[in-house]
LUMLOTOR-309685 format. One line per 3 residues: number of its first residue (from 1); their letters; for each residue x, y, z of N, C-alpha, C. Coordinates in steps of 0.02 Angstrom, whole numbers, plus 50000, padded with zeros to 5 digits. Example, Ala and Ser with C-alpha at 12.3 -4.5 7.8 and 13.67 -1.06 7.14 Angstrom:
1 = AS = 50660 49716 50390 50615 49775 50390 50660 49835 50390 | 50642 49888 50354 50684 49947 50357 50645 50002 50394
END
This chain:
1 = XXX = 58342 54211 51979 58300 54220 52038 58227 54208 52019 | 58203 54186 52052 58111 54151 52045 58080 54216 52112 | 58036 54251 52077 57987 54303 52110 57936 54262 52102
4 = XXX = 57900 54280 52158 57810 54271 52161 57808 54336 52189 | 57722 54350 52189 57686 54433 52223 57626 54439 52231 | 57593 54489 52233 57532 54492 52273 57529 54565 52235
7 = XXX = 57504 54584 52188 57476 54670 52203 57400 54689 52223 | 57375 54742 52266 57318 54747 52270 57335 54806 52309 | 57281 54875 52284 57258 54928 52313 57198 54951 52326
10 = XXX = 57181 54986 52367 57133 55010 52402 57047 55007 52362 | 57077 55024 52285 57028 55035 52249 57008 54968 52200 | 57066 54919 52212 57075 54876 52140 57050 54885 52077
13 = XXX = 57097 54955 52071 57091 54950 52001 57173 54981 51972 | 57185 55030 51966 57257 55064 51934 57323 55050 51972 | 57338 55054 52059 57387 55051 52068 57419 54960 52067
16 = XXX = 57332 54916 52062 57368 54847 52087 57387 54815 52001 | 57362 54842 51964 57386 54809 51871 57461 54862 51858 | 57451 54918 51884 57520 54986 51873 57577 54923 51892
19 = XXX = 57578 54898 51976 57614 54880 52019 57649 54812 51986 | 57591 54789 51954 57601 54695 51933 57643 54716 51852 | 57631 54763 51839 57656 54762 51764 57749 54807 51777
22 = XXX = 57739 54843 51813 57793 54851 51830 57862 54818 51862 | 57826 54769 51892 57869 54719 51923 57892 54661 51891 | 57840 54636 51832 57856 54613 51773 57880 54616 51722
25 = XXX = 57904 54665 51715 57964 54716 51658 58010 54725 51705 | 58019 54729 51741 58097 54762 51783 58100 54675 51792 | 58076 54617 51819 58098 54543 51821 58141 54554 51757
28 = XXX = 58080 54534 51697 58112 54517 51640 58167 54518 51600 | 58175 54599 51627 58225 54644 51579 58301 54604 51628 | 58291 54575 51688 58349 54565 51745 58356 54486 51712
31 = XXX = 58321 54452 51701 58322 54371 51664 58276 54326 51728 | 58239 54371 51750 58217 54323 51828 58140 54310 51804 | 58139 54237 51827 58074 54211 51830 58025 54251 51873
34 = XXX = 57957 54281 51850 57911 54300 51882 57821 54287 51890 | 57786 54280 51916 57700 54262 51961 57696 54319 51986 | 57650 54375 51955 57630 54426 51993 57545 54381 52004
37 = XXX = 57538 54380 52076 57466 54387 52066 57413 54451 52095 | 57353 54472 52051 57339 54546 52061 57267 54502 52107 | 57265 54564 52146 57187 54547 52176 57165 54599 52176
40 = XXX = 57122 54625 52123 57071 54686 52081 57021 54676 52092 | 56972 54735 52063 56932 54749 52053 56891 54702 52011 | 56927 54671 51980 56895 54602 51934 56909 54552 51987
43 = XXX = 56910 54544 52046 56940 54474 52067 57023 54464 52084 | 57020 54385 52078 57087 54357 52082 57085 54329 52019 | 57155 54371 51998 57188 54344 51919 57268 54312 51948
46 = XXX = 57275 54287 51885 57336 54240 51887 57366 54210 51968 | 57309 54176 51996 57330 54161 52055 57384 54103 52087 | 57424 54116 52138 57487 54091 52129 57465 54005 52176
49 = XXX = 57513 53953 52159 57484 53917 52177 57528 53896 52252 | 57531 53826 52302 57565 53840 52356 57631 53813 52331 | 57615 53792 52276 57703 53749 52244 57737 53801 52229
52 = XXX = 57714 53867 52198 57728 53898 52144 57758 53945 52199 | 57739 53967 52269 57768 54009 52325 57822 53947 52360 | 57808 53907 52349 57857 53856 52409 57925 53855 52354
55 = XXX = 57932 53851 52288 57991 53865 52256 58026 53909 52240 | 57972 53996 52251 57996 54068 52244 58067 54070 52296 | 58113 54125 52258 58155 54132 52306 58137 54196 52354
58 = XXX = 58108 54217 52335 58087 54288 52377 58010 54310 52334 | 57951 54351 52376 57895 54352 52382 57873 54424 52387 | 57870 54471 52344 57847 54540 52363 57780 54545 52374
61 = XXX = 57758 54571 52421 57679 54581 52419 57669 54668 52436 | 57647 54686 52355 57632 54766 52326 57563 54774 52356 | 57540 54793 52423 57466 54795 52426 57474 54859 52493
64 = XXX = 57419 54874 52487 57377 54924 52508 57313 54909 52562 | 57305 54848 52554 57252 54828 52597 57239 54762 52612 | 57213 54709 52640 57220 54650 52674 57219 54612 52610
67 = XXX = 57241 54551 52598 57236 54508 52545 57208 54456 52575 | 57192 54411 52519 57153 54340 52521 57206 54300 52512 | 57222 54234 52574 57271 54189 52548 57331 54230 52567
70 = XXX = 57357 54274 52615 57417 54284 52664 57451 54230 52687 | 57413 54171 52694 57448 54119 52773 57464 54078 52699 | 57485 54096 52646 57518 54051 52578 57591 54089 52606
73 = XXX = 57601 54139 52613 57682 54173 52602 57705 54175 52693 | 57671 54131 52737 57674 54126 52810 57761 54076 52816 | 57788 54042 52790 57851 54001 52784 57910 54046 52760
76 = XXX = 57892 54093 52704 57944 54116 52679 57937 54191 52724 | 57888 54216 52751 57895 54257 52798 57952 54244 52848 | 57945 54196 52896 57980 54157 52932 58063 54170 52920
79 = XXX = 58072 54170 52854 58124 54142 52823 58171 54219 52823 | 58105 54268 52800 58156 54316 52820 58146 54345 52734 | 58106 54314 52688 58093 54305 52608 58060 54348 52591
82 = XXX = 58003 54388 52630 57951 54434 52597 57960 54491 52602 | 57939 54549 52542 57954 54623 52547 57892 54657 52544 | 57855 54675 52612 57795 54698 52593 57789 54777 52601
85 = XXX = 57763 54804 52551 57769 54882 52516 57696 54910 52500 | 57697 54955 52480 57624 54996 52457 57649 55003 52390 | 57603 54981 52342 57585 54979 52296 57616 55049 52240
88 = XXX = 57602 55091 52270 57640 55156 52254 57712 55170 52251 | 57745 55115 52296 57824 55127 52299 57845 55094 52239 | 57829 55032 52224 57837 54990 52165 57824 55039 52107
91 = XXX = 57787 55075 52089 57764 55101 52034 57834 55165 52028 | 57845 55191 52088 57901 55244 52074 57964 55225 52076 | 57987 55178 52094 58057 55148 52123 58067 55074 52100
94 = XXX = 58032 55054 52043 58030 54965 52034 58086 54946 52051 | 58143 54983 52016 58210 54961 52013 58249 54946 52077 | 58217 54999 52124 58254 55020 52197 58213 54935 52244
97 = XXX = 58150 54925 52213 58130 54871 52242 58151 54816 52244 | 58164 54799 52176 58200 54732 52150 58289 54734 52165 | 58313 54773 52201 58358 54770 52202 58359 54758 52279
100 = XXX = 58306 54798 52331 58284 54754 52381 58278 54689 52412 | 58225 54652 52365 58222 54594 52341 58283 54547 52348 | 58339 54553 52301 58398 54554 52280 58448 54527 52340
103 = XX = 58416 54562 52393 58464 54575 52454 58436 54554 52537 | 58355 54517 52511 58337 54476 52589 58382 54428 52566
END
């Protein structure tokens, strides 16, 4: 399975790197390709590109507050592809998420 994502919270700083690192160990440990991209307090890091969402099979977006670059995950919305959550659920339940995921 190919993940892309989005983390970002209120504060950009702890829950949107907590969220991205968590989701990247529960991928890994499963054998699934993963693109977290965080939008922090530093900015936009590892930002995803429109190839890199148009080949994801499914799209979590871990945020807390409006993001930059939404109308990128607007097709796989459509599709029925995206799991959008608060940032906080990911951090307590990764597993319960990705198994979410799993099941659009």
């Amino acid at each position: 399975m190919n993940i892309v994502g989005v983390t970002a919270c209120t504060t950009g700083v702890a829950h949107t790197y907590m969220a991205q690192e968590a989701i990247e160990k529960e991928c890994k440990k499963r054998g699934y390709i993963v693109k977290i991209e965080t939008q922090g307090g530093m900015g936009i890091d590892n930002e995803l590109s429109e190839e890199e969402v148009a080949e994801a099979d499914v799209v979590i977006l871990a945020v807390s507050i409006g993001i930059e670059g939404e109308e990128r995950f607007e097709e796989k919305q459509d599709e029925g592809k995206v799991l959008t959550l608060d940032p906080s659920s990911v951090i307590k339940d990764v597993s319960g998420v990705i198994d979410k995921l799993e099941n659009l």
